[in-house]
C-alpha positions as CSV (number, residue, x, y, z in Angstrom):
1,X,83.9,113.3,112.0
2,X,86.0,116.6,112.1
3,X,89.8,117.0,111.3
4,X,90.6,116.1,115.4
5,X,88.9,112.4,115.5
6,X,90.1,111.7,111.8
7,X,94.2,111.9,112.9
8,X,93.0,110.2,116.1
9,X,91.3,107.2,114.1
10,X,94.4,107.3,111.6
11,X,96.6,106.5,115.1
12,X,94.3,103.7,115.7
13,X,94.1,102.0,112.8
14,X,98.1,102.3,112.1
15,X,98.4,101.1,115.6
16,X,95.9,98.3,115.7
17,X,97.3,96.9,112.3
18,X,100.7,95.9,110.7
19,X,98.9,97.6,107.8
20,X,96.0,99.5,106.3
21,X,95.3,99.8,103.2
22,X,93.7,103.1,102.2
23,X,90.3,101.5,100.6
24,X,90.2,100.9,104.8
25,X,91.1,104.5,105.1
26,X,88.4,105.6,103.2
27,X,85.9,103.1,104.6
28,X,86.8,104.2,108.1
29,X,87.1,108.0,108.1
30,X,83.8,108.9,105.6
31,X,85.6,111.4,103.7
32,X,87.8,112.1,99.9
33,X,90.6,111.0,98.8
34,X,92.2,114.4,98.5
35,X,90.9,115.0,102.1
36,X,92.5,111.7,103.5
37,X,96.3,112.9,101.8
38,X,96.2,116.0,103.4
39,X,95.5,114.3,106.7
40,X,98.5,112.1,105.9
41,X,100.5,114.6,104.6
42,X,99.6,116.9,107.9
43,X,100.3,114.3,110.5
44,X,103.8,113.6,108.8
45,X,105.1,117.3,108.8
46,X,103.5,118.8,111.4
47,X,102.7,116.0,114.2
48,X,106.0,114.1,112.6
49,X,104.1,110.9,112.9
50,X,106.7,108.1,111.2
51,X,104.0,107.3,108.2
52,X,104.7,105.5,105.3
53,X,103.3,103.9,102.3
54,X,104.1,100.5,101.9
55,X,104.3,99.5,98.2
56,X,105.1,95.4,98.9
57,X,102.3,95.4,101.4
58,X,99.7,97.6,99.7
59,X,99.0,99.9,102.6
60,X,100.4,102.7,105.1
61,X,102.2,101.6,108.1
62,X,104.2,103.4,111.1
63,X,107.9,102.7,109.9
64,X,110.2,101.4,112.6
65,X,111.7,104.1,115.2
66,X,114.9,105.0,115.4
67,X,116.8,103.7,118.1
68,X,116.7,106.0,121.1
69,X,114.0,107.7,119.5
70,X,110.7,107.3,121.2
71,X,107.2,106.9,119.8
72,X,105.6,109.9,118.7
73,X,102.3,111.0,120.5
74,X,99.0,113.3,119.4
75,X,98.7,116.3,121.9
76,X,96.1,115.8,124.4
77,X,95.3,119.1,123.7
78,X,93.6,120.6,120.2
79,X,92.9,124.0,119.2
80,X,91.1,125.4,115.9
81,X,92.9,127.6,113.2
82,X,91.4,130.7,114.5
83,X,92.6,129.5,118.5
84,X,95.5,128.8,117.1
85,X,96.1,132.6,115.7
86,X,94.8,133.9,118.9
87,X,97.9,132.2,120.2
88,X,100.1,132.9,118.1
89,X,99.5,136.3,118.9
90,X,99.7,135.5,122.8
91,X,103.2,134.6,121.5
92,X,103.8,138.2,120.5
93,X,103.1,139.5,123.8
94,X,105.0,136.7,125.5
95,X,108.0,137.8,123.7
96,X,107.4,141.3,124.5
97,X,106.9,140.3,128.0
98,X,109.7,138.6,128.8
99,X,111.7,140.1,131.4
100,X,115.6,140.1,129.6
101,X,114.8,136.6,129.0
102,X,113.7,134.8,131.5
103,X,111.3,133.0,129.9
104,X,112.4,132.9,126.7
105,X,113.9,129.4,127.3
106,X,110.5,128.0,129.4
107,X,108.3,129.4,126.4
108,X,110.3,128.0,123.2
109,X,109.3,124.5,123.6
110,X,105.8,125.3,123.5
111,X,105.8,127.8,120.5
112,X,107.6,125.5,118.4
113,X,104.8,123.1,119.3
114,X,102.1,125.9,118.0
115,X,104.0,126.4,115.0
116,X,104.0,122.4,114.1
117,X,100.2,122.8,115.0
118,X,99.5,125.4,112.4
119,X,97.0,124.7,109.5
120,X,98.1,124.5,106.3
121,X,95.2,126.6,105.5
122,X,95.2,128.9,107.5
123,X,99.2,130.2,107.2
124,X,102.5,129.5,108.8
125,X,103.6,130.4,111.9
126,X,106.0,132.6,109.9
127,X,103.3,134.1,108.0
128,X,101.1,134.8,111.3
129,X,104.4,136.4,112.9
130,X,105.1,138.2,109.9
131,X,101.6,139.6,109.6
132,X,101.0,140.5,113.5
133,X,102.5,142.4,115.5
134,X,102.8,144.0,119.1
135,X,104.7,147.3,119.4
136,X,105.7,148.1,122.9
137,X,107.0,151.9,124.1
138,X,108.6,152.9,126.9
139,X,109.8,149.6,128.3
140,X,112.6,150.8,130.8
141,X,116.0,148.5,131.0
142,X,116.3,146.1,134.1
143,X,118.7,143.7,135.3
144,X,117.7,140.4,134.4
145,X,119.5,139.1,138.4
146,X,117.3,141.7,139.7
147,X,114.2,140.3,138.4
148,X,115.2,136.7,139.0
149,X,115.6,137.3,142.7
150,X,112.8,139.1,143.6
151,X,110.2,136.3,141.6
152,X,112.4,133.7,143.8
153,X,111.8,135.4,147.1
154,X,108.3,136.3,145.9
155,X,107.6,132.7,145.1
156,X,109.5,131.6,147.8
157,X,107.7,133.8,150.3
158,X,111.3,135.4,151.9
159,X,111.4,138.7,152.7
160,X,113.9,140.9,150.3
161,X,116.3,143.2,151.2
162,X,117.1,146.0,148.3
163,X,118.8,148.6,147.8
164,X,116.6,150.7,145.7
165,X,117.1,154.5,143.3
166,X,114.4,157.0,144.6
167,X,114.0,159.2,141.1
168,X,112.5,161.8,142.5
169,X,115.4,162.2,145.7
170,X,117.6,161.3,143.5
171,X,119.1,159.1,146.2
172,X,119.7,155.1,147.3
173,X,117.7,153.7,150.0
174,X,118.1,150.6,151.3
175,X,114.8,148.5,152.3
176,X,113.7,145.1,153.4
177,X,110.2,144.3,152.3
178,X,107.7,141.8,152.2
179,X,107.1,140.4,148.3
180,X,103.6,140.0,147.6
181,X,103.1,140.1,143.7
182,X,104.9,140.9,140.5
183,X,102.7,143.6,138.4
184,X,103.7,143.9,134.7
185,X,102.3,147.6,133.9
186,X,102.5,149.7,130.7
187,X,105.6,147.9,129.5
188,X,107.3,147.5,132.5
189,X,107.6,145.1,136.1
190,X,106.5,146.6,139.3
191,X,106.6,144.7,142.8
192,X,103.9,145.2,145.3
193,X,105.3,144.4,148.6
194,X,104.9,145.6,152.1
195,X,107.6,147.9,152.8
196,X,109.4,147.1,156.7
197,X,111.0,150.5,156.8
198,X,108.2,152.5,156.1
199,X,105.7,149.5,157.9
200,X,103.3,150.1,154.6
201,X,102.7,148.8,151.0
202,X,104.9,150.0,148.5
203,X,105.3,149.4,144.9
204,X,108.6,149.1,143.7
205,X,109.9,149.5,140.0
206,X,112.3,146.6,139.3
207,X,114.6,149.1,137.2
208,X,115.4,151.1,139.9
209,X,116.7,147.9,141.9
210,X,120.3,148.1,142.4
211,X,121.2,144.8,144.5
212,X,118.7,142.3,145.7
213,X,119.3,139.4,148.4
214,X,116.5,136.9,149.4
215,X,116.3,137.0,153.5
216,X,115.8,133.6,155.5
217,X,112.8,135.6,156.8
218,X,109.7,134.4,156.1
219,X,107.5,137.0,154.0
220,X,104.4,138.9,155.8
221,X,101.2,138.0,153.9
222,X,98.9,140.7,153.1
223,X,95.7,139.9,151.7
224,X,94.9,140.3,148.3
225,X,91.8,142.5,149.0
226,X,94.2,144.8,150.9
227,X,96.5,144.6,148.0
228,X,93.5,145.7,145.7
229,X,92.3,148.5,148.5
230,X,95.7,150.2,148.7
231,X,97.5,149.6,145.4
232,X,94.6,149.2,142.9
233,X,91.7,151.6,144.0
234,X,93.3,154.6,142.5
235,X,94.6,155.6,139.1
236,X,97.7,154.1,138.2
237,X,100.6,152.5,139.6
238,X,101.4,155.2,142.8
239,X,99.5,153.6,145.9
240,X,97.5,155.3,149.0
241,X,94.0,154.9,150.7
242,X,92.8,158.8,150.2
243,X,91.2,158.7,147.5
244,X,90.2,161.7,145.1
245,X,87.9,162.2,141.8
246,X,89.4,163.8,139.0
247,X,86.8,165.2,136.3
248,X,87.9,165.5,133.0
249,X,86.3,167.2,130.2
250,X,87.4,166.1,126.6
251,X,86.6,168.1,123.2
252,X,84.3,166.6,120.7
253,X,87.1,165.8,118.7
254,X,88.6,163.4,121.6
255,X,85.3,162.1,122.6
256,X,84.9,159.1,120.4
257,X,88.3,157.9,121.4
258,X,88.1,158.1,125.0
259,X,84.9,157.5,125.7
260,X,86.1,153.8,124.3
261,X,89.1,153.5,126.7
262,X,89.3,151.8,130.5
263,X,91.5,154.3,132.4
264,X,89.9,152.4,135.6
265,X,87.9,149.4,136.7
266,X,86.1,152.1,138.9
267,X,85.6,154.8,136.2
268,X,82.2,156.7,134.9
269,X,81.9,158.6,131.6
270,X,79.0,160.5,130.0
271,X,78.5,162.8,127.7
272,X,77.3,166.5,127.9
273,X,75.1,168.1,125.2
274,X,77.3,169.6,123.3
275,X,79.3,165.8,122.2
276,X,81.8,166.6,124.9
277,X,82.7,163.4,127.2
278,X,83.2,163.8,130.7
279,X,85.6,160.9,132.5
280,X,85.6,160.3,136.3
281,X,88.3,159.0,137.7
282,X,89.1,158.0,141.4
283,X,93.3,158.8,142.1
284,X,95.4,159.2,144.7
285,X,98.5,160.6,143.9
286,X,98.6,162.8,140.7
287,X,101.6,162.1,139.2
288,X,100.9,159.4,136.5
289,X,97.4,161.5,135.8
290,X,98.3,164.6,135.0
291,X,101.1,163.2,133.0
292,X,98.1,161.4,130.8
293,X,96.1,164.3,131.3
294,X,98.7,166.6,129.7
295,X,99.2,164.2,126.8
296,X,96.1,165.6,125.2
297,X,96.8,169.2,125.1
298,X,93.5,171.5,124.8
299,X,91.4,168.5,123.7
300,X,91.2,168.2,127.7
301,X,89.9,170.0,130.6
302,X,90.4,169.5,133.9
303,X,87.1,170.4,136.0
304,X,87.6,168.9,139.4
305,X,89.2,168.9,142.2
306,X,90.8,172.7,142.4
307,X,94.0,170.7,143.2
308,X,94.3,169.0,140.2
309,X,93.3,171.9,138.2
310,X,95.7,174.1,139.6
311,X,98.6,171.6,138.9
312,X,97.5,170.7,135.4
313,X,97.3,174.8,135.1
314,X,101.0,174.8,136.5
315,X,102.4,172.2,134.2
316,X,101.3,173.8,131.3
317,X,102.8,177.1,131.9
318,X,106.2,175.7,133.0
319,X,105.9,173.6,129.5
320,X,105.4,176.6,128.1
321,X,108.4,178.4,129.9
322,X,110.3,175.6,128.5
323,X,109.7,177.3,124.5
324,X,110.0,180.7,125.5
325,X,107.2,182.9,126.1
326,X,108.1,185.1,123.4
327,X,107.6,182.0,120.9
328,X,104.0,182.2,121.6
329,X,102.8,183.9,118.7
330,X,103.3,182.7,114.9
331,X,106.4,183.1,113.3
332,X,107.1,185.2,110.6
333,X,108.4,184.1,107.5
């Protein structure tokens, strides 16, 4: 009989009698004495089962419950130590998640009950938080409104009508689009919708929402294998059906790390005889990749297409303009 079906024959017998002595205990459950405490002792400060020892009536009994307090229940649903830590560090990432704090007061409930379900053995909940954690970067600020009326009109399925920052215009548009999902991508929320005013999908980044009104309007569906076609077959989170391979050569040095890493479902890697590794990458608008390629400095190489190459080649020299060409060379002390 594991830990589970000992705290669920405890129940029973407490239920079933006015009292149980713990020679029953014993009898019943197969295991120590020390084990059968612990049980107690668990099911009291973690499950806050009313337990008592009864010293007139030589047993342990369920004490009475306070009025306007109800009965207290076992979960219906169990998890081992080590599930347990696994979400406790979901918890982490729900935290980190959490859009301003919209969920934070949906999600409490349940991570105080994870915390009461921790094993004794195995470490608080404080000790797990303490010992884990989930760094995020580059998590741009967003209007917690904004993000509550788009997942309305997404859930809803009600067209939206924004008023949305273009960065790279520099300028306001107004649109009304079509919700179809919420995306949350390297740190921050996206909206995949299908875009009236240009009559194709966009994705939208919530920050640069200004104002956001839910339409009477119903939504226009658009199939989640078009979603996937358009929005997901390329690298990143920019959209568009033409599709191009980048080839990207990384030093020997790099190799072991890339070579490790999903930069896309649809990617293929190899590597050459001298311990270089070569990544292929389908991508339809170079923004987001050349801004990962150029993280890498001269551990990469772009090989193909000419396009990409010439932009990455670009890039680098205005970087370079940036310093000062005449700070090229070492400095003299």
């Amino acid at each position: 009989m594991d830990r589970t079906e000992r705290f669920y024959k405890i129940d029973q017998l407490l239920s079933e009698r006015r009292v149980v002595p713990f020679s029953l205990l014993a009898e019943k459950l197969g295991v120590s004495r020390a084990t059968i405490k612990r049980d107690l002792e668990y099911m009291r400060n973690r499950l806050n089962a009313p337990i008592l020892w009864d010293r007139e009536a030589g047993g342990y009994r369920f004490s009475q419950p306070e009025q306007g307090v109800g009965r207290y229940e076992l979960p219906g649903l169990w998890f081992s130590p080590a599930e347990i830590h696994a979400l406790m560090t979901m918890q982490q990432l729900l935290t980190n998640l959490d859009a301003g704090g919209l969920l934070g007061p949906h999600i409490q409930p349940l991570l105080a009950r994870l915390a009461g379900l921790m094993g004794t053995e195995c470490g608080s909940a404080e000790e797990v938080r303490k010992r884990i954690r989930i760094i995020g970067v580059g998590a741009r600020t967003m209007l917690l409104d904004h993000f509550a009326v788009v997942a309305n009109a997404l859930l809803r399925r009600k067209q939206l009508q924004l008023t949305y920052y273009v960065r790279s215009r520099d300028e306001i548009t107004t649109r009304t689009v079509s919700p179809q999902r919420l995306i949350h991508y390297r740190e921050n929320w996206y909206l995949d919708a299908w875009c009236h005013v240009r009559d194709e999908l966009r994705s939208f980044s919530i920050d640069a929402v200004r104002t956001a009104e839910v339409q009477e309007t119903v939504a226009r569906d658009v199939p989640e294998s078009t979603l996937d076609a358009v929005l997901g077959s390329g690298y990143g989170i920019f959209s568009g059906r033409k599709i191009q391979w980048a080839r990207l050569r990384f030093s020997v040095g790099r190799a072991p790390w890339v070579s490790r890493e999903n930069w896309h479902p649809k990617q293929k890697g190899s590597f050459d005889a001298e311990g270089r590794y070569i990544l292929e990458v389908p991508y339809s608008d170079h923004r987001e990749l050349l801004m990962d390629i150029l993280k890498f400095g001269r551990d990469v190489e772009v090989l193909a297409p000419p396009a990409l190459r010439e932009q990455t080649i670009q890039s680098l020299a205005a970087a370079l303009d940036a310093y000062g060409r005449d700070d090229r060379s070492p400095r003299k002390k």
